[in-house]
GUDO-829798 format. One record per residue (C-alpha): residue in one letter; x, y, z. Coordinates in nm, 4 decimals, always signed. Layout:
<nodes>
NODE   code         px         py         pz
NODE      a          X          Y          Z
...
</nodes>
This chain:
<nodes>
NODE   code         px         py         pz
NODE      x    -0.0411    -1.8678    -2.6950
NODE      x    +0.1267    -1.9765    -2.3805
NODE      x    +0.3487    -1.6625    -2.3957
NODE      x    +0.0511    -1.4475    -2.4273
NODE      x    -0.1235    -1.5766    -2.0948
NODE      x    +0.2422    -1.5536    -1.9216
NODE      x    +0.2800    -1.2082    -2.0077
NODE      x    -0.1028    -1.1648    -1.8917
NODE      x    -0.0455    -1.2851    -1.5680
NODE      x    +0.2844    -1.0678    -1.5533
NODE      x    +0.0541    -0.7700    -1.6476
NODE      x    -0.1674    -0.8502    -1.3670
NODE      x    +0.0950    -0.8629    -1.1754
NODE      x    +0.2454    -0.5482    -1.2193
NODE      x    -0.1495    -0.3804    -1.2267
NODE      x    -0.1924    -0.4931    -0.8424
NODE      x    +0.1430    -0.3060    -0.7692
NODE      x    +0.0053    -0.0347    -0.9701
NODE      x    -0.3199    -0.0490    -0.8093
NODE      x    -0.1925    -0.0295    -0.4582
NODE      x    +0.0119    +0.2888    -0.5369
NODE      x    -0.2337    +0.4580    -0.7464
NODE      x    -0.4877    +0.3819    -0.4307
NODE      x    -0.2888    +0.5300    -0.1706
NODE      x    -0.2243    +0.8172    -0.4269
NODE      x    -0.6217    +0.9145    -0.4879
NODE      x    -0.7260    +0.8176    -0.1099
NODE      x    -0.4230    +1.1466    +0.0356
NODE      x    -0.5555    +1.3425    -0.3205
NODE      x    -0.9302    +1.2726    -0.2683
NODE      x    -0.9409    +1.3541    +0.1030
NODE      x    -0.6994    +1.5882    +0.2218
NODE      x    -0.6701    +1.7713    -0.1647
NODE      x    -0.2832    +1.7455    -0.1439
NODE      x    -0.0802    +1.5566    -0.4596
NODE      x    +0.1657    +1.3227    -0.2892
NODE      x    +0.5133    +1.4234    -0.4424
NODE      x    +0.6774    +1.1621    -0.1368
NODE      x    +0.5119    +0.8985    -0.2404
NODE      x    +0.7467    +0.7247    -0.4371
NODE      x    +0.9844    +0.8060    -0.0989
NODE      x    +0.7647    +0.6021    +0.1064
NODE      x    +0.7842    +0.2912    -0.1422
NODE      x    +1.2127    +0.3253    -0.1318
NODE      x    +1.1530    +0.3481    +0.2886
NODE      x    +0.9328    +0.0332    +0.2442
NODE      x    +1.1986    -0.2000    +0.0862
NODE      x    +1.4773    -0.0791    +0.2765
NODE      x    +1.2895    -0.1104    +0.5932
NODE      x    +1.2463    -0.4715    +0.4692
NODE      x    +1.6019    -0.5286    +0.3551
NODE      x    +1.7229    -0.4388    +0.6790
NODE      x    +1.4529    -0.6525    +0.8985
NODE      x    +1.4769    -0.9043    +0.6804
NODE      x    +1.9006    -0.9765    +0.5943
NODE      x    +2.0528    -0.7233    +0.8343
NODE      x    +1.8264    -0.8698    +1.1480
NODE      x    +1.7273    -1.1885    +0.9979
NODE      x    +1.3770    -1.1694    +1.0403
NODE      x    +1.1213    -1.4432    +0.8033
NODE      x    +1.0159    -1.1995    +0.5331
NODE      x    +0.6799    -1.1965    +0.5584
NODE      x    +0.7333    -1.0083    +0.9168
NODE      x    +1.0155    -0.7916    +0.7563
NODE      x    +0.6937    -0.6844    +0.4901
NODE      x    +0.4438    -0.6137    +0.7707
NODE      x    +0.7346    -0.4090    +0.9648
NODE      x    +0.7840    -0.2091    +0.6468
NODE      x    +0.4169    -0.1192    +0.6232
NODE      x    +0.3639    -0.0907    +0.9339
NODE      x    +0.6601    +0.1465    +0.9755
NODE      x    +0.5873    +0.3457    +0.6568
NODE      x    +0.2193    +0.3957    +0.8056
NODE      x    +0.3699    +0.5390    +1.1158
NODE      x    +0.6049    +0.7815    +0.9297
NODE      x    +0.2923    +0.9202    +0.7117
NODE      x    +0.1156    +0.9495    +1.0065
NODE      x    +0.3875    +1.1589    +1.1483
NODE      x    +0.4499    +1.3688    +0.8510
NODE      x    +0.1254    +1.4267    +0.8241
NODE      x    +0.0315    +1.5672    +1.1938
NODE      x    +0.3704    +1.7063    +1.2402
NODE      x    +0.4631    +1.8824    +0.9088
NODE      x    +0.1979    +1.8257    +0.6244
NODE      x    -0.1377    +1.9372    +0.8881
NODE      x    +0.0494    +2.2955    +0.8939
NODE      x    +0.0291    +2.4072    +0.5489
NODE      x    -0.2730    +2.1909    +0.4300
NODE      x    -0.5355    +2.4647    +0.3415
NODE      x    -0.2228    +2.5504    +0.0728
NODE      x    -0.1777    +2.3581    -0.2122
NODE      x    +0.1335    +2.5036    -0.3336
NODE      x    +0.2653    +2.4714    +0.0128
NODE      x    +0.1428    +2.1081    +0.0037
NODE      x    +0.4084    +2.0597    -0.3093
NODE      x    +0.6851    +2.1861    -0.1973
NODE      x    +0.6950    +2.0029    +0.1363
NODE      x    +0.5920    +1.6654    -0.0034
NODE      x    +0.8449    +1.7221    -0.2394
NODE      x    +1.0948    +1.8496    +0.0161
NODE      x    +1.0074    +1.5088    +0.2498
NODE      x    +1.0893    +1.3078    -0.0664
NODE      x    +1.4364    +1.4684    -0.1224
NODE      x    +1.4749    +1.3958    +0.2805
NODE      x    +1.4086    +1.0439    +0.2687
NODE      x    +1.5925    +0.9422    -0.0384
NODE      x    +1.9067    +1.1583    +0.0787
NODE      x    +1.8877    +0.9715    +0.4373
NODE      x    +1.9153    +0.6455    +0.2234
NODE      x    +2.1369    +0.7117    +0.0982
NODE      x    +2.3722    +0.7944    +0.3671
NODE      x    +2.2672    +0.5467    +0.5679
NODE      x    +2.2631    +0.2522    +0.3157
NODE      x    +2.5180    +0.3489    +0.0154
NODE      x    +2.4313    +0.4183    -0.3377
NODE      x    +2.5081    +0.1031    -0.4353
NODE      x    +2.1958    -0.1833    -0.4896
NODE      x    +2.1845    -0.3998    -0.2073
NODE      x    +2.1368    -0.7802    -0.2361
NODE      x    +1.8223    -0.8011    -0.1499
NODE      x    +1.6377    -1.1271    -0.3233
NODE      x    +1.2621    -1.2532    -0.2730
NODE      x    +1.2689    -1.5824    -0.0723
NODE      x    +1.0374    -1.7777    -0.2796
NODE      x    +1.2267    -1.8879    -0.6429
NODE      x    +1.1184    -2.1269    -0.8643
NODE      x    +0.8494    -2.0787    -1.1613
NODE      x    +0.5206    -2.2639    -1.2383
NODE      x    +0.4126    -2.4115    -1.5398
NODE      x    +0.0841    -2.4694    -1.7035
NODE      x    +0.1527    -2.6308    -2.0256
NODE      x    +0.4500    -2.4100    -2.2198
NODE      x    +0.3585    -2.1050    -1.9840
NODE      x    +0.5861    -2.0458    -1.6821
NODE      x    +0.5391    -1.7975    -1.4676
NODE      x    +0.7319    -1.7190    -1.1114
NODE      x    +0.6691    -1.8121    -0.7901
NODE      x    +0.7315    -1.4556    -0.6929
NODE      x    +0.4672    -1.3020    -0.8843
NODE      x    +0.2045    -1.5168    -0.8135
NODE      x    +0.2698    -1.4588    -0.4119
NODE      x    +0.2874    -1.1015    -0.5071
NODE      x    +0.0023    -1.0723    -0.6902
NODE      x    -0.2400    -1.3130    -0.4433
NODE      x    -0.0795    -1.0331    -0.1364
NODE      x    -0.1947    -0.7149    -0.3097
NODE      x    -0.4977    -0.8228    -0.4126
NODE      x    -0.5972    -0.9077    -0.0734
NODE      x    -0.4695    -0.5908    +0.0542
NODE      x    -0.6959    -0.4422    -0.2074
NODE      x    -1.0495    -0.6053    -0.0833
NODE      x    -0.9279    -0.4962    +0.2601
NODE      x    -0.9074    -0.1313    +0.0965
NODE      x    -1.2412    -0.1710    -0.0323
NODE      x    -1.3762    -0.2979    +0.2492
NODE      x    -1.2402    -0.0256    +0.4435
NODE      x    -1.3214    +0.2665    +0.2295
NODE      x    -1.7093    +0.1144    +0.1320
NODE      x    -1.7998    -0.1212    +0.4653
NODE      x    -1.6938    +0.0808    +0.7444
NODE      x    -1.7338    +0.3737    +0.9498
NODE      x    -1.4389    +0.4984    +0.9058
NODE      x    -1.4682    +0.4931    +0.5514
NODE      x    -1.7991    +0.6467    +0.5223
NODE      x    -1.6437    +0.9194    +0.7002
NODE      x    -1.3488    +0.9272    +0.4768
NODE      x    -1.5625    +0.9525    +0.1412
NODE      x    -1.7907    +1.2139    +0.3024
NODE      x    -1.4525    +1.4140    +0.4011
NODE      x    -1.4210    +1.3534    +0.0196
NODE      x    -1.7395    +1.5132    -0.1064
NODE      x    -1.7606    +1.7900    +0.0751
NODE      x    -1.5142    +1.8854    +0.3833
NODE      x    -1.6960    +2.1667    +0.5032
NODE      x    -2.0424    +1.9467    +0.5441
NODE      x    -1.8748    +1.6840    +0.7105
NODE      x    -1.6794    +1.8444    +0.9736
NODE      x    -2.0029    +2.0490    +1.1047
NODE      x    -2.1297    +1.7237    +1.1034
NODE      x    -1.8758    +1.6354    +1.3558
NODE      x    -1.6382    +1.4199    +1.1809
NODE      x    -1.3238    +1.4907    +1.3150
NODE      x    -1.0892    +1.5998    +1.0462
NODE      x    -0.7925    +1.6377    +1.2840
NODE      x    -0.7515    +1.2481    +1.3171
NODE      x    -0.9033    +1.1003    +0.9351
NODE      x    -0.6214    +1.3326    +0.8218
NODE      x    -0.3160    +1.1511    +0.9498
NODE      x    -0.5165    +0.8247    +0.9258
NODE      x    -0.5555    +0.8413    +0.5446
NODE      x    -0.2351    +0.9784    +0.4747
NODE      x    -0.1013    +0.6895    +0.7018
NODE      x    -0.2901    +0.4205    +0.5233
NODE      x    -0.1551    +0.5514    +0.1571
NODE      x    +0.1867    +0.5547    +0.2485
NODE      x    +0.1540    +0.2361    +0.4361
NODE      x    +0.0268    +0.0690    +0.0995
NODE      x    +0.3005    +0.2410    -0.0450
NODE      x    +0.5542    +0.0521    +0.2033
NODE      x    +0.3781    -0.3009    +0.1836
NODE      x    +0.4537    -0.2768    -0.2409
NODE      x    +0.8085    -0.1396    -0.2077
NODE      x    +0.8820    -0.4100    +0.0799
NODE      x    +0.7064    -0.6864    -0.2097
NODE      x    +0.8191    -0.5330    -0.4972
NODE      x    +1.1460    -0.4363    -0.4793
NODE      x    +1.3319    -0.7917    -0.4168
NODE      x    +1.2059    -0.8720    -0.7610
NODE      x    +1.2846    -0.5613    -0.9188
NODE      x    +1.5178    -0.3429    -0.7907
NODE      x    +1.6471    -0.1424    -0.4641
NODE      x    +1.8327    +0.1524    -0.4718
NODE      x    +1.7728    +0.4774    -0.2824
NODE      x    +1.6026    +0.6744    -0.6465
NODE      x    +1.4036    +0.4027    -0.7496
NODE      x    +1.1213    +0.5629    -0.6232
NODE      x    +1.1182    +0.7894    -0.8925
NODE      x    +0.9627    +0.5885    -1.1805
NODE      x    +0.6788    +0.4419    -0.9023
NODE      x    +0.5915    +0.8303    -0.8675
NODE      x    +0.5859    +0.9034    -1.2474
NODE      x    +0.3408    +0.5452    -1.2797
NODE      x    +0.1418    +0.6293    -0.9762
NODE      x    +0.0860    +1.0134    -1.1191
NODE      x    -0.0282    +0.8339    -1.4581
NODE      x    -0.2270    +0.5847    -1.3281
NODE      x    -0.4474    +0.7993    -1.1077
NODE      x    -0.4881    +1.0900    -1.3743
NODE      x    -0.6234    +0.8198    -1.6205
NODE      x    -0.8593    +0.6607    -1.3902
NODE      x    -0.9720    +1.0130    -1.2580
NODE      x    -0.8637    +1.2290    -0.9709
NODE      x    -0.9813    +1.1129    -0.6893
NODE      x    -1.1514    +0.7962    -0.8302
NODE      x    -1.0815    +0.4339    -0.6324
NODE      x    -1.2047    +0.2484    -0.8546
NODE      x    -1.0892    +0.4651    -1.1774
NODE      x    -0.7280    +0.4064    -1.0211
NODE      x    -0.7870    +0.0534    -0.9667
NODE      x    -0.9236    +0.0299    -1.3727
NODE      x    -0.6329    +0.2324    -1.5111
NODE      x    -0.3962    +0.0484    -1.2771
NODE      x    -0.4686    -0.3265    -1.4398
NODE      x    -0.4591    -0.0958    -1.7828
NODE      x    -0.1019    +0.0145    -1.7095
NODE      x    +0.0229    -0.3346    -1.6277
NODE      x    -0.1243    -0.4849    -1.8967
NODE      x    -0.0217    -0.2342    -2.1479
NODE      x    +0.2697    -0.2469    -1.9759
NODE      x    +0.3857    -0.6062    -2.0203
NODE      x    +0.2521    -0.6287    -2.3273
NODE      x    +0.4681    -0.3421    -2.4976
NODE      x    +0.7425    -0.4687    -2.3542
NODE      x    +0.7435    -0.7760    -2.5048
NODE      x    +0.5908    -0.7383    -2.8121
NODE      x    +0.7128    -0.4001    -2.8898
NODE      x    +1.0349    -0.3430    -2.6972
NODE      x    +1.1309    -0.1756    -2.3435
NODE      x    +1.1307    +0.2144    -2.4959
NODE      x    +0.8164    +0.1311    -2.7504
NODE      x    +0.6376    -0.0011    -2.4537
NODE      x    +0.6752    +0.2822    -2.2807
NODE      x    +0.5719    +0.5174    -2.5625
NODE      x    +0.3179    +0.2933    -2.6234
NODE      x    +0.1798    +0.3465    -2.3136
NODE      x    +0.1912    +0.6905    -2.2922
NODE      x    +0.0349    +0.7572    -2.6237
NODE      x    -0.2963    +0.5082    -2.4910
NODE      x    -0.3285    +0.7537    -2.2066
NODE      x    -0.2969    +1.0556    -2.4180
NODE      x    -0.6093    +0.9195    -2.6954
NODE      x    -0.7997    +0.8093    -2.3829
NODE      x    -0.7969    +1.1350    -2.1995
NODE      x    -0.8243    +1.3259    -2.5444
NODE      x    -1.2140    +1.0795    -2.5472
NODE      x    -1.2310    +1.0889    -2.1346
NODE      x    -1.0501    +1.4660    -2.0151
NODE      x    -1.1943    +1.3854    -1.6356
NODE      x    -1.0582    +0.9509    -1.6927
NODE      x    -1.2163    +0.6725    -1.7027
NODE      x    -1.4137    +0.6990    -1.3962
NODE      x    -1.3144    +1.0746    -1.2999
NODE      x    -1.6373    +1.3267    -1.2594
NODE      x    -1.6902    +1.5790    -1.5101
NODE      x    -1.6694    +1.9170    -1.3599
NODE      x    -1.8783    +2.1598    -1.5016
NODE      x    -1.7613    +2.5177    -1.6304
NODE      x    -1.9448    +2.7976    -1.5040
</nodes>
């Protein structure tokens, strides 16, 4: 029993990482129609950007995190109005050159930082225990962190101006810009805010798992599932299918074995979208 709630909390754990990918994902696929091939690029920038603030300049890590999303917002927002606003009415375009920025990134990296892992630890060791249960330190910071930067999502995206203008861009783009909302600046602000959340779980993340200039791969592949299974273009679908993931997940893992798990996994998706072809919380679209 006590392993069973300690691989719960791990699932929840890795759901909120989930859930802040998969957010970022739906929020750039939602309003600006483009699929995100860089995001997983933006997660690698995030923990390097944190590695370096945090061991190369010695910086606490809690400001070498907020650099890292900061910095990652400021890069998406560049992308975006520089590179990305050019091409946006085509989504084939879109690919290629979200694709192309990923290959950029993860080569610069590279070059700059080696192929090899850096030693790159989270500050906070230590486990705690509740009865025969013992789960890190770590996780539980990371997990309290990324569910608070998910309310502050929600807030955003349901509270705010901002976000009321960002779900209408949603609906219908046409409508809302001859309604005045200016699509020329939510644009570079959404794409900033996705791949800042993107930075903020690479910068948490990574010292736990792993840092190396193509880890970013397997976040992209997770992100990708995640937001197809709670529904394109969905919040709260991706933030559903993102707790699903982690718990499945962790579950598999250790009950059924690293590969299993991940088969596993991919066969729950499969059934549920076989029941659910739009996801759990995706609109049906209706055939003419």
């Amino acid at each position: 029993m006590d392993n069973v709630i300690a691989t719960g909390l791990i699932g929840i754990s890795l759901g909120s990482q989930y859930a802040l990918l998969a957010l970022g994902f739906t929020l750039i696929f939602g309003i600006l129609g483009v699929v995100n091939f860089a995001h997983g690029g933006f997660y690698v920038m995030g923990g390097y950007v944190a590695y370096y603030c945090s061991v190369v300049l010695g910086l606490p890590f809690p400001v070498a995190v907020l650099v890292a999303a900061l910095g990652t917002a400021a890069l998406g927002w560049l992308f975006e109005t520089i590179i990305l606003e050019r091409v946006i009415e085509d989504h084939q375009a879109t690919l290629m050159v979200t694709m192309g920025f990923y290959l950029v990134m993860a080569t610069a990296i590279l070059l700059v930082f080696g192929p090899e892992s850096p030693e790159f630890s989270f500050p906070i060791t230590g486990v705690w225990r509740a009865g025969g249960a013992y789960v890190p330190y770590a996780n539980m910071v990371v997990i309290g962190v990324c569910l608070a930067a998910i309310v502050s999502v929600y807030w955003l995206i349901y509270r705010s101006g901002i976000g009321r203008a960002m779900r209408a861009m949603a609906e219908d783009r046409a409508v809302a810009s001859a309604l005045g909302m200016r699509t020329r600046a939510l644009f570079p602000f959404a794409f900033a805010l996705a791949t800042g959340l993107a930075g903020l779980t690479g910068a948490l993340v990574t010292p736990i798992l792993a840092l190396a200039p193509h880890v970013g791969d397997p976040v992209l592949a997770f992100s990708f599932l995640t937001v197809i299974l709670g529904g394109l273009g969905s919040v709260a679908g991706a933030t559903v299918a993102a707790f699903i993931v982690g718990m499945v997940e962790a579950y598999a893992a250790v009950y059924l074995g690293g590969s299993k798990g991940a088969l596993a996994l991919f066969v729950l998706v499969l059934l549920i979208l076989v029941v659910r072809p739009q996801g759990l919380l995706g609109r049906e679209v209706r055939r003419a």
